[in-house]
C-alpha positions in Angstrom: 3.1 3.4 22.6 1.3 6.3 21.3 -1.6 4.6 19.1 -4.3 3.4 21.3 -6.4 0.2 20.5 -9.9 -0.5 22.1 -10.0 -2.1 25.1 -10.2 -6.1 24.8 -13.9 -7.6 25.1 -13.1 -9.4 28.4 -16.3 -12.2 28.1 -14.7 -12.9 25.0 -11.1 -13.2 26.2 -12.9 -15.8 28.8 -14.2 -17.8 26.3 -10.8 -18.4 24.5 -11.0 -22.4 25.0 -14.2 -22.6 23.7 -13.8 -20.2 21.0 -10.4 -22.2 19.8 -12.4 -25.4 20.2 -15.4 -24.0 17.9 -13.0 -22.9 15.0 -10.7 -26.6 15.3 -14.2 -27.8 14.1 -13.9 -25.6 10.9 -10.7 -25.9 9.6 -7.9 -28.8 9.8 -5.6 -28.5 12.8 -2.6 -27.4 10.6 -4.9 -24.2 9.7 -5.8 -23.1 13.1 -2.9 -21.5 15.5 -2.8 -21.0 19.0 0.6 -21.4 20.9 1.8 -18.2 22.1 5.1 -19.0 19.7 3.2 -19.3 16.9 0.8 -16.4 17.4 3.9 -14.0 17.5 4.1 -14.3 14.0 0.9 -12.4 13.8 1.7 -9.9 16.6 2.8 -6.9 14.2 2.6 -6.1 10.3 5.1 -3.7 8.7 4.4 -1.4 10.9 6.3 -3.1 13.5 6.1 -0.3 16.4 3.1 -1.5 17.4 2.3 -5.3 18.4 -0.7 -6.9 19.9 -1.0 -11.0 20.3 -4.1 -12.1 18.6 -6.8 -14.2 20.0 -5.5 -16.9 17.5 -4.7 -17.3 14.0 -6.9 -19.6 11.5 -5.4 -19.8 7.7 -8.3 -21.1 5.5 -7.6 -23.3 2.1 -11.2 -22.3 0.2 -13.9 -19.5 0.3 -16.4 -22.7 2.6 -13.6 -22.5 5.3 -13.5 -18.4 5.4 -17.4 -18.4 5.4 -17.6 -21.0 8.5 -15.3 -19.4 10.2 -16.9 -15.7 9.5 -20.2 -17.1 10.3 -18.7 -18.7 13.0 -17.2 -15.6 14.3 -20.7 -13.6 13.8 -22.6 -15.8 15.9 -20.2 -15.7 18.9 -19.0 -11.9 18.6 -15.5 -12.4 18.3 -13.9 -9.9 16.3 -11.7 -10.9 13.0 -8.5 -8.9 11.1 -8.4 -10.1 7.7 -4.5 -10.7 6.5 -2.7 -11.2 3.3 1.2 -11.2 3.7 1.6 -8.7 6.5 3.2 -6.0 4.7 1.4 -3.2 5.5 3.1 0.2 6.7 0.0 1.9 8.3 -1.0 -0.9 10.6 -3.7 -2.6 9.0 -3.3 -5.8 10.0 -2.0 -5.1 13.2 -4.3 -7.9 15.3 -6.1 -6.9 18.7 -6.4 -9.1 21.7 -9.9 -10.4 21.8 -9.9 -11.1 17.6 -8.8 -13.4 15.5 -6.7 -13.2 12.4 -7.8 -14.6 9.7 -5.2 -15.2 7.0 -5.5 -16.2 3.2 -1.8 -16.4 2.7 -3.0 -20.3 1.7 -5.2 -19.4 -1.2 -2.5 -18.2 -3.7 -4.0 -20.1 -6.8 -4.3 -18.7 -10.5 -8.1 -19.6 -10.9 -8.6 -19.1 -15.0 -6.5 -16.9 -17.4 -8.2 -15.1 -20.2 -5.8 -13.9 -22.9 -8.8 -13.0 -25.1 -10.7 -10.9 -22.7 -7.5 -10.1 -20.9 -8.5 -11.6 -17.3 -7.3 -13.1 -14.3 -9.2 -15.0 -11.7 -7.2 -15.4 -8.9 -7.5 -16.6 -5.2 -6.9 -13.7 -2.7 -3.5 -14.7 -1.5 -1.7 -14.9 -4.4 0.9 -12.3 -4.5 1.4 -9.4 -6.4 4.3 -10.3 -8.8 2.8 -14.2 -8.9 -0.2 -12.9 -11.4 2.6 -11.4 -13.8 4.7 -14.4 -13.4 1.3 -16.5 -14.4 0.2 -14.8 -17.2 4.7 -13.5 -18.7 4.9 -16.3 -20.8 2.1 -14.9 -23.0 3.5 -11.5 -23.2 1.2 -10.2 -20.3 1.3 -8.3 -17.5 -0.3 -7.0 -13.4 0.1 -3.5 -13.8 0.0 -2.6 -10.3 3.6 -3.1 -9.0 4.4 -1.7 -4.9 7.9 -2.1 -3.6 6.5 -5.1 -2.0 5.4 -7.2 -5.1 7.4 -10.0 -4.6 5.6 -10.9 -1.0 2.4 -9.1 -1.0 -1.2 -10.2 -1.8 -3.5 -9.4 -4.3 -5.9 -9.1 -0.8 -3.9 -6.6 0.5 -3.5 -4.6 -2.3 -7.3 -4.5 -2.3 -8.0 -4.1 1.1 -5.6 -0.8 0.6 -5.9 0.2 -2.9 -2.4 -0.2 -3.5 -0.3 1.4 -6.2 3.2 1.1 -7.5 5.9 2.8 -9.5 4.3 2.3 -12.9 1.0 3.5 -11.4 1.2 6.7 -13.5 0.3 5.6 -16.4 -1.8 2.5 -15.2 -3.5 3.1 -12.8 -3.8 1.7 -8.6 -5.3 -1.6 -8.0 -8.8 -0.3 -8.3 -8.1 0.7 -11.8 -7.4 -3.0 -12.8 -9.8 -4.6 -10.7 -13.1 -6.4 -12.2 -14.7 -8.3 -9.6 -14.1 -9.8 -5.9 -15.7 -13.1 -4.0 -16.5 -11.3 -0.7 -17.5 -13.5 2.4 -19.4 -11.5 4.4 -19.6 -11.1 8.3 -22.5 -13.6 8.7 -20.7 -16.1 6.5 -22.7 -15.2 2.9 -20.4 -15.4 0.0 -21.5 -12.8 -2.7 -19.7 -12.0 -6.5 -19.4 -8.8 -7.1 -18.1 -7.5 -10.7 -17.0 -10.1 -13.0 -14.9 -10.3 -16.0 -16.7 -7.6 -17.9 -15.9 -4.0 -17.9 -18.6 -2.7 -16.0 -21.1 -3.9 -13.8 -24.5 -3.2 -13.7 -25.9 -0.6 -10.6 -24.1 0.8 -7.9 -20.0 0.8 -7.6 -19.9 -1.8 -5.0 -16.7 -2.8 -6.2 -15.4 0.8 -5.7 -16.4 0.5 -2.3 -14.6 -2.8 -0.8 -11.2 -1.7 -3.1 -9.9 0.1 -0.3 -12.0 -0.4 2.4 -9.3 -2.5 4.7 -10.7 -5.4 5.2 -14.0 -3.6 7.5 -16.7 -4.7 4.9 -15.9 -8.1 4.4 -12.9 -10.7 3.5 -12.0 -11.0 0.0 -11.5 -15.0 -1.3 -10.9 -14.1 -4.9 -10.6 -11.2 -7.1 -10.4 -10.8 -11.2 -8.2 -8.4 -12.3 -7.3 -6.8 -15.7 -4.0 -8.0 -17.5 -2.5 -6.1 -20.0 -0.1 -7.0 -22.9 3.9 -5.9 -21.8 5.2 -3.3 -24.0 7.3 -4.1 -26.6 10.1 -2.3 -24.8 10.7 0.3 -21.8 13.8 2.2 -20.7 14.4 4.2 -17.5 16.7 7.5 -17.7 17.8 9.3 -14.9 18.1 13.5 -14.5 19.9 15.0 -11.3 19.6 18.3 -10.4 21.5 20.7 -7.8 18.0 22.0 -6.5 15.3 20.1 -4.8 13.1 23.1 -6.2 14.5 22.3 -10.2 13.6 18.5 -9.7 10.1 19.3 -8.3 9.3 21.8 -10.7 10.6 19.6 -13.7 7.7 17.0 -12.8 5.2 19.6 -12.3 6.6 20.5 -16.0 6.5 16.8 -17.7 2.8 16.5 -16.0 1.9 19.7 -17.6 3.0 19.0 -21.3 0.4 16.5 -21.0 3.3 13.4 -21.1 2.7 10.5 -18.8 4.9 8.4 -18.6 5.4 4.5 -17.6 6.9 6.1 -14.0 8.3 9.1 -12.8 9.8 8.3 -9.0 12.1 11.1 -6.8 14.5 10.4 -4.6 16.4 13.3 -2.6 20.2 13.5 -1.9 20.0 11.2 1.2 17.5 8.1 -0.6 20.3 8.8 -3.6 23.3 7.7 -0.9 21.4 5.5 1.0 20.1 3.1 -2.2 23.4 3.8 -4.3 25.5 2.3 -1.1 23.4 -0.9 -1.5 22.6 -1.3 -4.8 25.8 0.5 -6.9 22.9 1.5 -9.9 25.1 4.1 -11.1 23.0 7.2 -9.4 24.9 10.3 -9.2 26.2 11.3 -5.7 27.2 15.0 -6.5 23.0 16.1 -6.8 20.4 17.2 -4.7 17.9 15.4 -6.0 17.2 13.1 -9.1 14.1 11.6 -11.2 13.7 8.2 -12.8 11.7 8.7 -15.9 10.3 5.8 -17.5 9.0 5.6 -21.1 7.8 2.5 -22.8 6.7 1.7 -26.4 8.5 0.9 -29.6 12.7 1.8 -30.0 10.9 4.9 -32.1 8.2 6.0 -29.8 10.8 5.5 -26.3 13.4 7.8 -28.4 10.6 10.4 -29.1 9.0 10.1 -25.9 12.5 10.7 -24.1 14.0 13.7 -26.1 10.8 15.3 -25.5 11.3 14.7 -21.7 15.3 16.0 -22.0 13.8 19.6 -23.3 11.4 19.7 -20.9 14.1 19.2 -18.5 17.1 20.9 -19.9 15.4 24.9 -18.7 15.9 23.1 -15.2 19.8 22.4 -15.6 19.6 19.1 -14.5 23.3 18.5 -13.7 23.1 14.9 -14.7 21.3 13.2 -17.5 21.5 9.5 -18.5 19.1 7.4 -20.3 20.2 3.5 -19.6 21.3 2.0 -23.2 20.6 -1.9 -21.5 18.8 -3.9 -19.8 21.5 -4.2 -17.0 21.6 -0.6 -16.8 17.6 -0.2 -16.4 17.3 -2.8 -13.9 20.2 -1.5 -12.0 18.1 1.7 -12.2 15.3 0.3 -11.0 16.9 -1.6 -8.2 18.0 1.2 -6.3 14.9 2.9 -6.2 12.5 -0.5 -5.6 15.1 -1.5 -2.7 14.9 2.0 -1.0 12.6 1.0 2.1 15.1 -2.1 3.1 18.5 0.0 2.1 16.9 2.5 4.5 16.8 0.4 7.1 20.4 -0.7 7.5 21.2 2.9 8.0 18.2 3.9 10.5 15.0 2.8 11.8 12.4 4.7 10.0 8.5 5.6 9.4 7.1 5.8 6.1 4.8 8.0 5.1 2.0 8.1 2.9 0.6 11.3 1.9 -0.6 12.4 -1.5 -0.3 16.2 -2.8 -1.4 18.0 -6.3 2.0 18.1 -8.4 2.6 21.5 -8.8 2.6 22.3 -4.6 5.6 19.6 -5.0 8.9 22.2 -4.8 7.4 23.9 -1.8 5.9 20.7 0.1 9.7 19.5 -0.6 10.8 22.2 1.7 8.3 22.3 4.1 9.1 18.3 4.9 13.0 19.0 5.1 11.9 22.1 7.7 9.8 19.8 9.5 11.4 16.7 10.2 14.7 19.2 11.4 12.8 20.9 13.8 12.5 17.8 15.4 16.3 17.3 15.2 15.8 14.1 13.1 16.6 13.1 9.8 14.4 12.8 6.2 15.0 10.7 2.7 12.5 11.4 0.4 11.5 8.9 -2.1 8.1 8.6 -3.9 6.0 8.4 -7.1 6.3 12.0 -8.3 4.3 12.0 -11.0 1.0 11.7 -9.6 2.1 13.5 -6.5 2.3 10.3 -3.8 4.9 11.2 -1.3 6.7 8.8 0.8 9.0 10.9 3.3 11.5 8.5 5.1 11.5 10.2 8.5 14.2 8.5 10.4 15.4 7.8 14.0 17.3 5.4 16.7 14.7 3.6 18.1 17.6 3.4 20.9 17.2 6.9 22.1 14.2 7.6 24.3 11.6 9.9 22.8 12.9 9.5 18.9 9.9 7.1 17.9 7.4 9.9 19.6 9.1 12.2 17.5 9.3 10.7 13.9 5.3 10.1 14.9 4.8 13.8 15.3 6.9 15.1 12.5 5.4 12.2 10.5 1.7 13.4 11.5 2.7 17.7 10.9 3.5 16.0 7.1 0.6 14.4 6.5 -1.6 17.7 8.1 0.7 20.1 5.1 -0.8 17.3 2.5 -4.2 18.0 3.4 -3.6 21.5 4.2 -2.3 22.1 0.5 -4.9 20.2 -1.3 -3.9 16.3 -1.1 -5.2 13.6 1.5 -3.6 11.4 4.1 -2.6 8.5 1.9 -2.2 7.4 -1.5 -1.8 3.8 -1.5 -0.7 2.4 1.9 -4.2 3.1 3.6 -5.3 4.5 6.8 -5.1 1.7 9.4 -4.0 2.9 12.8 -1.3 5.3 12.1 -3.5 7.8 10.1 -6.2 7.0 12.1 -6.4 9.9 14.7 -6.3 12.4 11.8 -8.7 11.5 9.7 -10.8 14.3 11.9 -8.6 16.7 10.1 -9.1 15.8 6.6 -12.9 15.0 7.0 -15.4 16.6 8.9 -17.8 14.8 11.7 -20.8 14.7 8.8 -18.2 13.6 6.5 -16.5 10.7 8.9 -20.7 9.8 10.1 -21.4 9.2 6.6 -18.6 6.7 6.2 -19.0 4.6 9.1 -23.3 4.5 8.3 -21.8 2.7 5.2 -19.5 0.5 6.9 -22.3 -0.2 9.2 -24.5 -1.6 6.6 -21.7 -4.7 6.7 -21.2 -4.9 9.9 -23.3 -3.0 12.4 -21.2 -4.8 15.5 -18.1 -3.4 14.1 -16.5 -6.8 14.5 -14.1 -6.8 10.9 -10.9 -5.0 11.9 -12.4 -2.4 14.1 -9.5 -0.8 15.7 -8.6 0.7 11.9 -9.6 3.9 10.1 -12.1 5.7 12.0 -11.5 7.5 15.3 -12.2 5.4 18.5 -14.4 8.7 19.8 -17.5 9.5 18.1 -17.7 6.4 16.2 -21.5 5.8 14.3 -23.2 3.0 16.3 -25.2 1.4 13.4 
């Protein structure tokens, strides 16, 4: 293991019993977990590297259980990791020894539906894809759609300001959020936004949308919906030249176009995902886009032949726009199934860095340079039109020293984000495994000034302490 965590709070690791005896007052028995078989289930998130057995597990029903148990928590000093579904890639909820997770996997209820005002209110662990399914029968939509829609929660995409494929044109989560419940460390449940546009003062909103779960746990949130286009349709260009591809987005961006999505994959992601998905997706290419355009039959048909001239100066060797809805989702399935087709072939990290689009053709290269001179392997497949890279560096978790070295060629790519003008991560958040390099993208004022704010929440540093910031030189509020 190459990512530390603090070292466990021993007096509170003592008081275990008591502690487990204080929260079976707070929530029914069936909510509070504490067998070592159970707890496993918590050990790890999707980054599953890196394991640590909580404390135990309590999985409220209502906003009055998580404030109990966060005042609860407050009063005794034990430290809490907020959860949602597990899925995150950067370790975020990734439990420690002398804390507790607290889960809200339970609260997965549509609140109220506006269709007028074109609002959701929603309880925190509903997932992703569950508020589109709510609100598809009335033509509308959750824009925000990550790979992992179908099991992650609307509380993890806060925590982490998630994004998605069709981000481009819609914006991350923060972009479609309008107001949160937040229980606070000592237990106080405050609203913050509502189902207006804009709230009144200071951006608190802005501030707990991708603050990972350090300033407080989030019980419900009210997002935008939107009304579904009346139609979309994906088309695919491959090119012989990573170079061609990268530059063609750089071009589409440029021509001021944005459209629905505009994803990469390189020659190894095209194998890997065609192998398990058969979408059609040419074998004979370097690389390839997925440019998606939505509207009406006239509008897609302008929007894509505007798209193919843009393209055509980069002889794309392969160009096919899907003619049905068969051919669009097989299109789509290839590219949204890319993490799990990866992993029958390899174990792998995914990373998370974020450039500016026209350092994409040389960024490209430096990536393919970096992850050989560690004598491992690299499939590239990421949101290309806003610049959100998610290099694939893969490995055999079987052969001693490989994990250390996907780490290291994993951290060199995140250092040529920053280095080039991006930052360390566009959607999947810092947690542990950007952690340590957060020194090299901020500067000590800068990181001081962060953690005074996070201080102003919890001054003990007891909500998910062992994420983001650097264990040395933390701000003691």
């Amino acid at each position: 293991m190459t990512i530390a965590f603090p070292k466990p709070d021993q007096a509170v690791l003592a008081r275990r019993r008591e502690i487990i005896e204080g929260l079976g007052r707070l929530v029914a028995s069936e909510a509070l977990i504490v067998s070592e078989d159970e707890r496993r289930a918590f050990e790890t998130d999707g980054l599953t590297a890196y394991r640590q057995m909580p404390l135990a597990v309590v999985l409220p029903s209502t906003t009055e259980e998580v404030s109990a148990v966060m005042r609860f928590c407050h009063e005794n000093g034990v430290k809490v990791v907020p959860r949602g579904a597990g899925t995150s890639l950067c370790g975020g909820a990734i439990p420690q020894e002398d804390a507790i997770v607290l889960g809200v996997a339970k609260m997965n209820r549509v609140i109220d539906v506006s269709f007028e005002g074109r609002t959701a209110r929603v309880q925190a662990g509903i997932t992703n894809l569950g508020i589109s399914q709510a609100v598809a029968n009335e033509g509308f939509f959750y824009a925000p759609d990550p790979s992992s829609q179908l099991a992650c929660t609307i509380a993890g995409n806060i925590a982490m300001n998630s994004g998605g494929a069709h981000c481009l044109k819609y914006g991350v989560t923060t972009n479609n959020l309008l107001g949160v419940t937040l229980v606070m460390l000592d237990g106080t449940v405050v609203e913050i936004g509502g189902e207006h546009l804009d709230a009144a003062g200071y951006d608190i909103l802005g501030l707990v949308c991708g603050s990972e779960g350090q300033l407080g746990v989030v019980t419900e949130a009210v997002v935008r919906i939107l009304r579904a286009a009346e139609g979309a349709r994906p088309a695919l260009f491959g090119f012989e030249r990573v170079e061609d591809a990268g530059a063609c987005v750089a071009a589409i961006i440029g021509a001021g176009i944005i459209p629905v999505a505009l994803e990469y994959m390189d020659k190894p992601a095209i194998q890997i995902c065609e192998a398990f998905a058969h979408a059609g997706y040419p074998l004979d290419v370097e690389a390839m886009l997925i440019v998606e355009v939505e509207g009406s039959d006239q509008e897609i048909d302008d929007m894509l032949r505007r798209i193919v001239a843009i393209a055509e100066p980069f002889r794309p060797k392969t160009m096919k726009v899907s003619q049905s809805e068969a051919e669009s989702a097989a299109i789509w399935k290839g590219r949204k199934s890319a993490f799990g087709a990866t992993g029958r072939v390899a174990d792998y990290i995914c990373m998370d860095g974020t450039i500016p689009t026209g350092q994409l053709p040389y960024v490209l290269n430096r990536i393919d340079e970096i992850v050989k001179s560690y004598g491992l392997g690299v499939a590239n497949v990421f949101h290309a039109g806003d610049g959100n890279l998610h290099p694939l560096v893969m490995f055999n978790t079987n052969v001693p020293g490989e994990m250390e070295k996907a780490e290291k060629a994993g951290e060199d790519i995140l250092r040529l984000c920053v280095e080039v003008g991006g930052c360390l991560t566009g959607e999947h958040g810092v947690g542990i495994e950007k952690r340590d390099l957060m020194t090299h993208q901020f500067n000590p004022v800068d990181l001081e000034q962060q953690m005074r704010v996070r201080g102003v929440f919890d001054p003990r540093w007891l909500l998910n302490p062992a994420k983001v910031f650097p264990l040395e030189g933390r701000f003691a509020a």
